[in-house]
C-alpha positions as a Markdown table, in Angstrom:
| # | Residue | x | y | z |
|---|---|---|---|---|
| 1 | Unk | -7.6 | 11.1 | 10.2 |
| 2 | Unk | -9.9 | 11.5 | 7.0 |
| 3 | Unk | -11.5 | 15.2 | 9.1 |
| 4 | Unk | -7.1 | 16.0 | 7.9 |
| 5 | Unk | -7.6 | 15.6 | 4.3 |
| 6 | Unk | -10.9 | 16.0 | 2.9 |
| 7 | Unk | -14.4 | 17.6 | 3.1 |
| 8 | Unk | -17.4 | 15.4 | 4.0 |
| 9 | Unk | -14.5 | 12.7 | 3.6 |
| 10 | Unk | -15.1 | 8.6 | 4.9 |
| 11 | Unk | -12.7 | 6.4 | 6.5 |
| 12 | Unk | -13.2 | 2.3 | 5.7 |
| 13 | Unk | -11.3 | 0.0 | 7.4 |
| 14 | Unk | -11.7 | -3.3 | 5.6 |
| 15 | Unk | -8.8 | -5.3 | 7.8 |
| 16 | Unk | -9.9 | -8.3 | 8.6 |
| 17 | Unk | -7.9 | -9.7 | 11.9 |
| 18 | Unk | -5.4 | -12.7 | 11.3 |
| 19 | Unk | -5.8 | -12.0 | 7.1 |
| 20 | Unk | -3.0 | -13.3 | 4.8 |
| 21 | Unk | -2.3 | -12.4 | 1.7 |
| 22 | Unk | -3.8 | -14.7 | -0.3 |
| 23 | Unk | -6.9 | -13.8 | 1.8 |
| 24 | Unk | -6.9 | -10.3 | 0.8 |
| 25 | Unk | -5.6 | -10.8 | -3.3 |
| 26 | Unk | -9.1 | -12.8 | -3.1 |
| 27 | Unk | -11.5 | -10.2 | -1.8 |
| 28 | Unk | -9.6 | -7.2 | -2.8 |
| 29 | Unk | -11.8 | -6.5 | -5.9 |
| 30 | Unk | -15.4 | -7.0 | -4.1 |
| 31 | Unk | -13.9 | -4.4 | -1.9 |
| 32 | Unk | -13.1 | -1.8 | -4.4 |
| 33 | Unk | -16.8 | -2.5 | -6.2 |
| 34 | Unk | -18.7 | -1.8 | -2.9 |
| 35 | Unk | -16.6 | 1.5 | -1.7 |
| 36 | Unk | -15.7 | 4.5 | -4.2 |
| 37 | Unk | -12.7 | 5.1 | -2.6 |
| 38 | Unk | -10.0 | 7.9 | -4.4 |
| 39 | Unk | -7.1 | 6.2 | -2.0 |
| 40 | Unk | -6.1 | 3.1 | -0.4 |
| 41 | Unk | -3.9 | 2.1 | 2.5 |
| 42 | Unk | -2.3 | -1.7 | 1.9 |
| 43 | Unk | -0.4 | -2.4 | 5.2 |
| 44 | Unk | -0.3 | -6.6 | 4.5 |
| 45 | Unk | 2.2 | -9.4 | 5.3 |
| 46 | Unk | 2.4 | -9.6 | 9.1 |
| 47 | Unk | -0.1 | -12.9 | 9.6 |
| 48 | Unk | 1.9 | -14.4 | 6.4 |
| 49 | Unk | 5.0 | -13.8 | 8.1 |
| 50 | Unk | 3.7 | -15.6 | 11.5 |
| 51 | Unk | 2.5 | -18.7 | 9.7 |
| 52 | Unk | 6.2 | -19.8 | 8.5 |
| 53 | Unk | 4.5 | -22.6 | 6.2 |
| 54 | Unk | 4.0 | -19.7 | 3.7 |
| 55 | Unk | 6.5 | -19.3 | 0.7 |
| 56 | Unk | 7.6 | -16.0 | 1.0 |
| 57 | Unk | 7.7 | -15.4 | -2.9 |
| 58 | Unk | 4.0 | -16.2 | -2.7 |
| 59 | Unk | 3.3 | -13.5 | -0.4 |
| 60 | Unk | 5.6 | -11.2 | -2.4 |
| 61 | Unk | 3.3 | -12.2 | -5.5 |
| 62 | Unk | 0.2 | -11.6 | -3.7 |
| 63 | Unk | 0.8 | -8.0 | -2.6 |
| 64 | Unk | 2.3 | -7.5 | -6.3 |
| 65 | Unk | -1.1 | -8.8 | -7.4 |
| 66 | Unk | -3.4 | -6.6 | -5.4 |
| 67 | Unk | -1.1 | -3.7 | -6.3 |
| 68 | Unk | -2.1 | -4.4 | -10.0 |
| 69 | Unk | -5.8 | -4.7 | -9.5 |
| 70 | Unk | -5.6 | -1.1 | -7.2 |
| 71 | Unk | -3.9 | 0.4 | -10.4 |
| 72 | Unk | -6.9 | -0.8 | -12.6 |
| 73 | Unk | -9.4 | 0.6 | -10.4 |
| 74 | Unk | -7.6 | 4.3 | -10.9 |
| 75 | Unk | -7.0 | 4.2 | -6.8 |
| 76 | Unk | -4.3 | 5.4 | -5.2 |
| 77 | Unk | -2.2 | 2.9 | -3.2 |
| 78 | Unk | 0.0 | 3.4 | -0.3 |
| 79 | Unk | 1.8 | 0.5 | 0.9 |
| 80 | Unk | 3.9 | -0.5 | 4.3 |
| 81 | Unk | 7.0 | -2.4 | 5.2 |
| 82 | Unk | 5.8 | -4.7 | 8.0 |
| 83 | Unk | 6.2 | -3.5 | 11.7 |
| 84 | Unk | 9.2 | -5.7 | 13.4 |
| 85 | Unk | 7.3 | -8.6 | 15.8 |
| 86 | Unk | 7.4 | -7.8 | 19.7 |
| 87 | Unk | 10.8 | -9.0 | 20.4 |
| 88 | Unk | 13.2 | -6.7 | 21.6 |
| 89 | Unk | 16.9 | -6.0 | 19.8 |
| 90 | Unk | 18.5 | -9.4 | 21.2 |
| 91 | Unk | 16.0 | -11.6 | 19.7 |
| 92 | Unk | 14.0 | -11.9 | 22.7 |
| 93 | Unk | 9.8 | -12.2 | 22.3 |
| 94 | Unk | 7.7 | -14.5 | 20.3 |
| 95 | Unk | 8.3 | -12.9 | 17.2 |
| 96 | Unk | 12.0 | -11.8 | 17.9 |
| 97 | Unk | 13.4 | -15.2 | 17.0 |
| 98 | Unk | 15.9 | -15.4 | 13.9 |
| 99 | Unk | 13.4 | -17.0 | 11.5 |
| 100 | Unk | 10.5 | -14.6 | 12.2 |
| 101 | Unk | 13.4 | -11.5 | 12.1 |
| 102 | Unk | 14.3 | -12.8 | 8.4 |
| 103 | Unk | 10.7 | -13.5 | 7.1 |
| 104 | Unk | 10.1 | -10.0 | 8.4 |
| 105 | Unk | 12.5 | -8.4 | 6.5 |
| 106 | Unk | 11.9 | -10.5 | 3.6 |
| 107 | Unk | 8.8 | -9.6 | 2.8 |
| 108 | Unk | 9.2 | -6.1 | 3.9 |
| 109 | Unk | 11.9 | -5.9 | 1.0 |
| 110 | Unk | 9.8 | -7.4 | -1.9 |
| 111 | Unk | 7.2 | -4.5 | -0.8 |
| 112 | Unk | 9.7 | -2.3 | -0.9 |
| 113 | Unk | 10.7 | -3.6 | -4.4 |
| 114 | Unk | 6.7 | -3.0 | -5.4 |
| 115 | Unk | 6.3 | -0.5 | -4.3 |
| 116 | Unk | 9.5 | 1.0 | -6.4 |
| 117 | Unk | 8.4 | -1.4 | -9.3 |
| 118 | Unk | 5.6 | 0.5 | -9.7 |
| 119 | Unk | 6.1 | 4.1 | -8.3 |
| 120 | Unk | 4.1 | 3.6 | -5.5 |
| 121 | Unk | 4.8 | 5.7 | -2.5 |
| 122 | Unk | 5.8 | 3.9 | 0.8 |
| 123 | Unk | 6.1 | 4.2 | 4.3 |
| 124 | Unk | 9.0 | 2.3 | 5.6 |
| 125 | Unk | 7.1 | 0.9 | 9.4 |
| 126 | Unk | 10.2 | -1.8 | 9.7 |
| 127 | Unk | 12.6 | 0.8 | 10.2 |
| 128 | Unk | 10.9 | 3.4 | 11.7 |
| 129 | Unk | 9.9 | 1.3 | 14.4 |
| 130 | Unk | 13.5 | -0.6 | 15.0 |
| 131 | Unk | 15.1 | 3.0 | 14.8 |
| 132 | Unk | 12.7 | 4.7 | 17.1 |
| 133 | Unk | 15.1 | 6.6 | 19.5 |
| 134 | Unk | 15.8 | 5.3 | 23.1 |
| 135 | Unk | 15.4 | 8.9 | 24.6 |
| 136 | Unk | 11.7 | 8.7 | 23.9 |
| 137 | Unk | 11.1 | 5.0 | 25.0 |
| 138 | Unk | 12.4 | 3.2 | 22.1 |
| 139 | Unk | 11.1 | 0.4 | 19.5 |
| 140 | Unk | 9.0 | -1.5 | 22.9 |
| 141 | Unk | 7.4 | 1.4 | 23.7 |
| 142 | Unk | 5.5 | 1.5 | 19.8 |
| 143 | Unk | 4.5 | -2.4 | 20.8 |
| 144 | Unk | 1.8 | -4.0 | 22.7 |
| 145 | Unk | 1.6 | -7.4 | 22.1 |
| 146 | Unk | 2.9 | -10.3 | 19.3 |
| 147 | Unk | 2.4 | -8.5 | 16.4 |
| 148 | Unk | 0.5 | -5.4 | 17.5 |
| 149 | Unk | 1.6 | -2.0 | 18.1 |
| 150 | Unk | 0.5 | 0.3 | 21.0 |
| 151 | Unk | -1.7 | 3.0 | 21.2 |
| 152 | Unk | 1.4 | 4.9 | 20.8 |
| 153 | Unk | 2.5 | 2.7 | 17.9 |
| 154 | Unk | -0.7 | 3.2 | 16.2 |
| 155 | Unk | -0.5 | 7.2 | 16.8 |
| 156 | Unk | 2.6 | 7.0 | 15.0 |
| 157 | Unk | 1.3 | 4.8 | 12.1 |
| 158 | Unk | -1.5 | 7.4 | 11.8 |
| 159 | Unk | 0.6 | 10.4 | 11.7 |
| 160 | Unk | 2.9 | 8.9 | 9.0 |
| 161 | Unk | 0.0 | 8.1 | 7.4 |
| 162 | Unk | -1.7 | 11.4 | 6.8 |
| 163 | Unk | 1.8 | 12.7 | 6.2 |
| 164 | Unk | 1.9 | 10.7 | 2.9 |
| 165 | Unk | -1.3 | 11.3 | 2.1 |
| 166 | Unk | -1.0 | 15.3 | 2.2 |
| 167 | Unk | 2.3 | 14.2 | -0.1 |
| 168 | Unk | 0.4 | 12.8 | -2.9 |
| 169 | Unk | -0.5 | 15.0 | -5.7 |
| 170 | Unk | -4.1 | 16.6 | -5.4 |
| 171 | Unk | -6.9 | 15.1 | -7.4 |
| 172 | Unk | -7.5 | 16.0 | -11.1 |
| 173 | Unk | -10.0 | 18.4 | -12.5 |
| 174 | Unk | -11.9 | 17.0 | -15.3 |
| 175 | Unk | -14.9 | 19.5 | -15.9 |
| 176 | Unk | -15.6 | 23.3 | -15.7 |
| 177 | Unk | -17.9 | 25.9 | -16.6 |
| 178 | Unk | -17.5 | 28.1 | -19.5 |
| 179 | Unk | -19.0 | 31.9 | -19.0 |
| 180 | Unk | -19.7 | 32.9 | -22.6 |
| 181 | Unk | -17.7 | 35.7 | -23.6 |
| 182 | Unk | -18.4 | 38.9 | -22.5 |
| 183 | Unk | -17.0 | 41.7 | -24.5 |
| 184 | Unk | -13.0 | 41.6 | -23.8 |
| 185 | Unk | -13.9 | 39.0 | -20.5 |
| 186 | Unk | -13.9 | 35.1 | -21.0 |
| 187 | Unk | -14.5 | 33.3 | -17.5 |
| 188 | Unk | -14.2 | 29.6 | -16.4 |
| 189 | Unk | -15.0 | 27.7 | -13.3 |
| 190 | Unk | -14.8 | 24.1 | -11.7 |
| 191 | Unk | -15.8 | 22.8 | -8.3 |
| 192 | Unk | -13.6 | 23.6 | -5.7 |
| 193 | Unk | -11.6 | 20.3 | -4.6 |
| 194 | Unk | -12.7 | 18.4 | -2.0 |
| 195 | Unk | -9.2 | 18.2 | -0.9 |
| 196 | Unk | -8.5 | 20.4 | 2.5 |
| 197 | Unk | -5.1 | 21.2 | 1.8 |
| 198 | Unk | -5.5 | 22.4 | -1.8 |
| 199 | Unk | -4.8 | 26.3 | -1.9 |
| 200 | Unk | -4.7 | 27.3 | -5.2 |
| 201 | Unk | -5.3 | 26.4 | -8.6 |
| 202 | Unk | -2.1 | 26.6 | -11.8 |
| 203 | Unk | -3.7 | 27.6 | -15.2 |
| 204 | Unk | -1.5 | 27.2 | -18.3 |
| 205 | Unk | -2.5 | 28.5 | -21.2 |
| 206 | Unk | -1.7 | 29.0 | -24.9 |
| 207 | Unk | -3.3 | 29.8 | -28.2 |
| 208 | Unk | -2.1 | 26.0 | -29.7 |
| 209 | Unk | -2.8 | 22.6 | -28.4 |
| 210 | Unk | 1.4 | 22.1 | -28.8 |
| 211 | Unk | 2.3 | 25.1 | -26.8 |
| 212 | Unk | 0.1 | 25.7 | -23.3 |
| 213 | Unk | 3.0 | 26.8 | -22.0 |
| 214 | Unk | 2.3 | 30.5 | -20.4 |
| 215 | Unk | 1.3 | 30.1 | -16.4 |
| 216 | Unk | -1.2 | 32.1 | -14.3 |
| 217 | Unk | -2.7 | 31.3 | -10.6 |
| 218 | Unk | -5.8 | 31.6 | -9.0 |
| 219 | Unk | -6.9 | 31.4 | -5.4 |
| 220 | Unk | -10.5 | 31.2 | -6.5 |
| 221 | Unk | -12.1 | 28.3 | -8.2 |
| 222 | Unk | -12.2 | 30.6 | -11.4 |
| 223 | Unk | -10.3 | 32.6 | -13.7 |
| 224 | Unk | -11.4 | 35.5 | -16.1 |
| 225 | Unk | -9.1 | 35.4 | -19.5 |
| 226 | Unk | -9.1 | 39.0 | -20.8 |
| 227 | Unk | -8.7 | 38.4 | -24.8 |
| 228 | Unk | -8.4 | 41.6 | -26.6 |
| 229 | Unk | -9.6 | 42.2 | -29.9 |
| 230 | Unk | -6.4 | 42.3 | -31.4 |
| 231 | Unk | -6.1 | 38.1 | -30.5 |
| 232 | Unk | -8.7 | 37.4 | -31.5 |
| 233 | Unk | -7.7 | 38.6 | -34.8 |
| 234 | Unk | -5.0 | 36.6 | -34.6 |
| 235 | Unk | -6.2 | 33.3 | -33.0 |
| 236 | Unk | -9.2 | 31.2 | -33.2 |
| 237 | Unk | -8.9 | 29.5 | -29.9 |
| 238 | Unk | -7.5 | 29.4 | -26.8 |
| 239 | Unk | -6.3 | 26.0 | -24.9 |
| 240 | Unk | -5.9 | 25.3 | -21.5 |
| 241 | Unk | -5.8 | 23.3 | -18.8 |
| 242 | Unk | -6.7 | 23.7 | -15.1 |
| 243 | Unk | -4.2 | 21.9 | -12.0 |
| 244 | Unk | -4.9 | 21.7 | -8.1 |
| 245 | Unk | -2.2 | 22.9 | -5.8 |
| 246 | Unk | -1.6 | 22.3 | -2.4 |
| 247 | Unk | -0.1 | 23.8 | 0.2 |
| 248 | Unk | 3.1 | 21.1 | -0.2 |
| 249 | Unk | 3.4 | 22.8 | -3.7 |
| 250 | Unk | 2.5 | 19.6 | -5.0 |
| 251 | Unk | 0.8 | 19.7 | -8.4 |
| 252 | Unk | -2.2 | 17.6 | -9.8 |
| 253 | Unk | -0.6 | 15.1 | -12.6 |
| 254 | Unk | -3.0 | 15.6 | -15.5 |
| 255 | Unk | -5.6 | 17.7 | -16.9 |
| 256 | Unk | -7.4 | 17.7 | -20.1 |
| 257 | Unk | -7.1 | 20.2 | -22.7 |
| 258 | Unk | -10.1 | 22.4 | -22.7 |
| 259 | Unk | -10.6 | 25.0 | -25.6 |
| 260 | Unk | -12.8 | 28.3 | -25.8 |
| 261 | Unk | -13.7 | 29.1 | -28.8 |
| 262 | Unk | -12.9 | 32.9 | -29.1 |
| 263 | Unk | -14.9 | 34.4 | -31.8 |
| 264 | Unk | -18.3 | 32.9 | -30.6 |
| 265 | Unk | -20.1 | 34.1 | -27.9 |
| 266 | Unk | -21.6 | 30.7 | -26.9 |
| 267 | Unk | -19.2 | 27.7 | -27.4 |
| 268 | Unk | -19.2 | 24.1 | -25.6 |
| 269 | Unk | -15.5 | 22.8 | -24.0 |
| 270 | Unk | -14.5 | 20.3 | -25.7 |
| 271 | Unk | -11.9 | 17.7 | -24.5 |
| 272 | Unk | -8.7 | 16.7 | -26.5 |
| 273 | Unk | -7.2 | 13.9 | -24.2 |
């Protein structure tokens, strides 16, 4: 999956078999110390709704929870409904009974209500496994056993998976390299992302911090600003500020304000956050 979305990228799986909830709102934080992750994949609640001794608010409140600390770490979540047990569409299975059905969809709403809560994006397993169509084996065909998909299911998990992750917006810039100015030419430059799908970088621009609003676009990890002698007579500095793009047309959320300083020929970027 990661060989999808990134260069020299790492995949950690850190699910622990049979883990609740409460289980995973304890170690949740050791886990983010020890891997320097930029995104994480929360699909929690299944062995929470098996064990029907288990409040469901609590579970709710435990995902809500780990959400929180995730936010803190700067991570990027994604979160999951829980797939539907192996029963079939008349209740039939282990986990197809009427009281496993309900805590399924119960806790796949507060998740849903999280994830909404706190603009988190979501893949929505419950339904995309009950609706899966009959002309291509249905919802049994996506399930092995109890509360495990396939290897079919888990081909589709992975697929929707990447699918959101080439949805979220590419990483932010945060440094660059500042050519000094050479005659009419001022160039920049910044590392190209480590993001496979990114395909172009959005420069805006102006001669105010209040008013970076003229756009250009660059296919290189660098831009050359031609300032003429006449705007220079006119302005001091010019501010910008650098965004990833990907091939979705999805834009990086936030960069700093960098500023060249236009009548010196050596000048340090500084940073106005």
């Amino acid at each position: 999956m990661q060989d999808q979305l990134y260069i020299n990228s790492e995949l950690v799986n850190e699910g622990i078999s049979g883990s609740i909830t409460s289980e995973g709102l304890e170690r949740i934080e050791s886990v983010l110390r020890d891997h320097k992750g930029k995104y994480i994949l929360v699909h929690y609640g299944a062995n929470d709704m098996a064990q029907t001794d288990i409040p469901l608010d609590s579970v709710k409140e435990n995902i809500k929870k780990m959400m929180e600390i995730v936010l803190n770490f700067k991570l990027k979540p994604i979160l999951t409904t829980l797939i539907p047990g192996n029963g079939d569409r008349n209740g039939n299975g282990r986990y197809g009974g009427a009281k496993y059905v309900y805590r399924s969809e119960m806790i796949s709403e507060g998740i849903r209500d999280i994830a909404s809560s706190k603009n988190i994006p979501i893949i929505d397993f419950q339904q995309i496994f009950k609706n899966y169509p009959d002309s291509d084996g249905g919802y049994m065909s996506l399930m092995s056993r109890e509360l495990h998909p396939s290897e079919k299911g888990y081909q589709l998990m992975a697929e929707k998976w990447i699918d959101t992750l080439l949805d979220y917006p590419p990483i932010n810039i945060s440094e660059l390299l500042h050519t000094p100015n050479i005659g009419l030419r001022s160039s920049i430059q910044w590392a190209n992302s480590p993001e496979l799908d990114v395909v172009k970088y959005k420069i805006s621009y102006g001669f105010s911090a209040n008013a970076i609003n003229r756009v250009v676009y660059s296919n290189l990890s660098s831009y050359t600003f031609i300032i003429t002698p006449m705007l220079k007579s006119i302005y001091n500095k010019l501010f910008f500020r650098v965004y990833p793009v990907d091939n979705r047309d999805n834009v990086s959320t936030y960069s700093p304000i960098f500023v060249i300083n236009l009548n010196k020929n050596k000048n340090k970027n500084n940073f106005f956050r």
